[in-house]
C-alpha positions in Angstrom: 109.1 80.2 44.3 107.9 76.3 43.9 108.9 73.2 45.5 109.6 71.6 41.8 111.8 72.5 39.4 110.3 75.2 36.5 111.5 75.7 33.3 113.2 79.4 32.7 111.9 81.0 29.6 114.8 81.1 27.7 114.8 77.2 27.8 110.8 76.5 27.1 109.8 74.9 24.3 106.2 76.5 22.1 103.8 75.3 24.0 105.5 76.5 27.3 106.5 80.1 25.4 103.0 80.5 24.3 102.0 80.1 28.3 104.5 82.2 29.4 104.0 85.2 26.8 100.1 85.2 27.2 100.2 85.4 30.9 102.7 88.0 30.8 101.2 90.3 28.2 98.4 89.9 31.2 100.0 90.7 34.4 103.4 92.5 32.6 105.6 89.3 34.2 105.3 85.6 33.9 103.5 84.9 37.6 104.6 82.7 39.9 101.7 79.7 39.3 102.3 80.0 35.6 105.8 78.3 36.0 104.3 75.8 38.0 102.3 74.5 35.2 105.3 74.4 32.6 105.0 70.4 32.7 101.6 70.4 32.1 100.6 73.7 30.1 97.9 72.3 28.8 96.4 71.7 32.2 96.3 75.5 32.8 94.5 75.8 29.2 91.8 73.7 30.0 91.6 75.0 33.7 91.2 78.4 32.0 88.4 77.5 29.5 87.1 75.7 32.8 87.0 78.9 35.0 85.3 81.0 31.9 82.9 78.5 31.6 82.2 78.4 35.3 82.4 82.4 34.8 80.3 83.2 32.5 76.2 83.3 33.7 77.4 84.7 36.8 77.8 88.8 37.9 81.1 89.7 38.4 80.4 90.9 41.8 79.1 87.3 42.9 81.8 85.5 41.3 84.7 87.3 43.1 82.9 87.2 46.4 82.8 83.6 46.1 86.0 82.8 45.2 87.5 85.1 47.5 85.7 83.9 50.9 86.8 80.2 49.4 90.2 81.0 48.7 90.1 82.8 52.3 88.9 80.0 53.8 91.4 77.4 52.0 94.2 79.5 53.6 95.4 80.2 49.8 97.1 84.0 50.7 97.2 84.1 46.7 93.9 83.8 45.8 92.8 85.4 48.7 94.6 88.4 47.8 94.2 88.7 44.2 90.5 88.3 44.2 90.5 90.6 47.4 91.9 93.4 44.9 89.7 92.6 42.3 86.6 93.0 45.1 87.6 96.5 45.2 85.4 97.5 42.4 82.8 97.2 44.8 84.2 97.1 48.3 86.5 99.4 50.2 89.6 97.9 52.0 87.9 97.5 55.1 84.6 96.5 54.1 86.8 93.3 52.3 88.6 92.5 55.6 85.2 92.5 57.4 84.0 90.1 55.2 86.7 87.4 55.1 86.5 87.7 58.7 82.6 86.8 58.9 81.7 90.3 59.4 78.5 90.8 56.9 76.2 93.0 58.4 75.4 96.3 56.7 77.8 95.6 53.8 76.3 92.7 52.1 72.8 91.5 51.1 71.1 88.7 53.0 71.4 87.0 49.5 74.5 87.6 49.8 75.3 86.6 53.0 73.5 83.0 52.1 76.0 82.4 49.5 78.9 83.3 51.4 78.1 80.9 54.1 77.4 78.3 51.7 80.8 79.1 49.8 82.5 79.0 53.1 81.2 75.7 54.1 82.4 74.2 50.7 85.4 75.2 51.5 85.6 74.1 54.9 84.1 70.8 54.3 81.3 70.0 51.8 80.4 66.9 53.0 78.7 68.8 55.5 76.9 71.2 53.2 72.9 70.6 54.7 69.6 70.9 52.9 68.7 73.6 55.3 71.8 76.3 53.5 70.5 74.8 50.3 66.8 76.4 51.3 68.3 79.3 52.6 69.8 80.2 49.2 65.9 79.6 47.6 64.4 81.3 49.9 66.8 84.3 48.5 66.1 83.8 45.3 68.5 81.8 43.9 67.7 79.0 41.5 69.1 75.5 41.4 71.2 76.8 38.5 72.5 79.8 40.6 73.1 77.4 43.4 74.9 75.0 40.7 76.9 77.7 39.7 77.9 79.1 43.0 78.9 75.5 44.2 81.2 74.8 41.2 83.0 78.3 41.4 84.1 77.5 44.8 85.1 73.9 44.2 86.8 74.9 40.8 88.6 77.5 43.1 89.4 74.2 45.8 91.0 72.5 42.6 93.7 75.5 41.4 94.6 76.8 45.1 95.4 73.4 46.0 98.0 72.8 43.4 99.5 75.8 44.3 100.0 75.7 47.9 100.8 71.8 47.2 103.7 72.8 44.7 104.9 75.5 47.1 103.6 78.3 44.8 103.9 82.3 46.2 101.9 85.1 45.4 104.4 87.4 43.3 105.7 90.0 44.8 104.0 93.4 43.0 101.4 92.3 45.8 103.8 94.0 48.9 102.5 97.3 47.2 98.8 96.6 48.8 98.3 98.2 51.8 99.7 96.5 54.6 96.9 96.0 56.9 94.8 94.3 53.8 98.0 92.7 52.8 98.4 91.1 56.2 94.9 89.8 57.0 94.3 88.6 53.5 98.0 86.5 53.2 96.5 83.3 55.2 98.6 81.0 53.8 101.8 81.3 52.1 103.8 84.5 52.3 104.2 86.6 48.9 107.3 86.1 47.5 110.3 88.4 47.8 112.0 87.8 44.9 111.9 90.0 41.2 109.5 89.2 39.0 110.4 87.3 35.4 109.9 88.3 32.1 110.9 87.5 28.4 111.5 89.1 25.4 108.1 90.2 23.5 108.2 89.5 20.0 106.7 91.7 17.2 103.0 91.4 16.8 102.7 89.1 14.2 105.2 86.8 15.8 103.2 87.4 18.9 99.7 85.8 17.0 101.7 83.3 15.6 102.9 81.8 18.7 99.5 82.5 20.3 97.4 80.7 18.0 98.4 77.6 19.8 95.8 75.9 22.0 97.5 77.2 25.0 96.8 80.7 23.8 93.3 79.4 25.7 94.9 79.5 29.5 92.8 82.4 31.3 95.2 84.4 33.6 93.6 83.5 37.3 93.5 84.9 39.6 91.0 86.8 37.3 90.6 89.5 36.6 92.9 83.8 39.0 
């Protein structure tokens, strides 16, 4: 659900279409924060060439650990639990919850742990982000590019969680199927949404490259995979 009013898809115009079709044909439904954009869709494209941008020289593991501890720590339950199931490449169940609840030791690296606090902090409040975590992340071996990048994935996450919990926005609800006890501590915000999921009609591949060769076609589903 959302606070304002979204346009269904049988009344969207292209550029709205185009939004809805590509992040269907990524998550099999048209998700919840995708209807939120449908007066902007353009602000979701550029968002998503944004994030790939932001994306790009980092590792995959890195990336998700940071935007997961920020969207933790933003109480945003639907970034926090779609980037906690993405961290399962790499983390069991438990080993996730341990770290959104500032439990590090023996599962992540002190490089690792640097970042997270750092990441955390932005989140929190980066006006008091202090020289001293800055060090701490050089001393690990980050450069000022890594540290550059790190910052910018968790204030880019700071930017997208915020218009969804200010619009109301609910993780969709193929997300009950996580395990409860992951489920639970991960939804720190905004409950998942009850309701059936939303699709439309997928037209016939050309039709479908047709309608995606619009500049929305650029929107990046996100959460990632957000």
């Amino acid at each position: 659900m959302t606070f304002i009013e979204t346009t269904p898809p049988e009344s969207a115009n292209d550029a709205v279409t185009a939004m809805y079709l590509h992040q269907q044909l990524a998550w099999g439904y048209i998700p919840n924060y995708a209807k939120a954009f449908c007066h902007r869709p353009e602000v979701l494209a550029r968002w998503g060439r944004l994030l790939a941008e932001i994306k790009r020289p980092m590792e995959e593991r890195r990336f998700e650990l940071v935007t997961f501890v920020t969207a933790y720590h933003l109480g945003n339950s639907a970034c926090a639990l779609a980037h906690g199931r993405t961290l399962r490449k790499f983390f069991t169940d438990e080993q996730i919850q341990a770290i959104a609840e500032g439990r590090f030791d023996g599962i992540l690296t002190g490089a690792e742990q640097a970042i997270i606090k750092f990441a955390r902090q932005i989140a929190i409040d980066a006006s008091r982000v202090t020289a001293h975590q800055i060090a701490a992340l050089r001393e690990h071996g980050c450069s000022d590019a890594e540290i550059f990048d790190i910052a910018a994935t968790s204030a880019g996450r700071a930017f997208f969680a915020k218009i969804l919990d200010a619009l109301g926005v609910e993780l969709d609800s193929p997300f009950l199927a996580l395990d409860e006890s992951f489920r639970r501590t991960l939804t720190v915000g905004r409950p998942i949404d009850l309701s059936e999921c939303i699709t439309m009609p997928v037209p016939a591949s050309r039709q479908v490259g047709r309608i995606l060769g619009q500049d929305v076609q650029k929107s990046t589903p996100c959460p990632t995979g957000s």
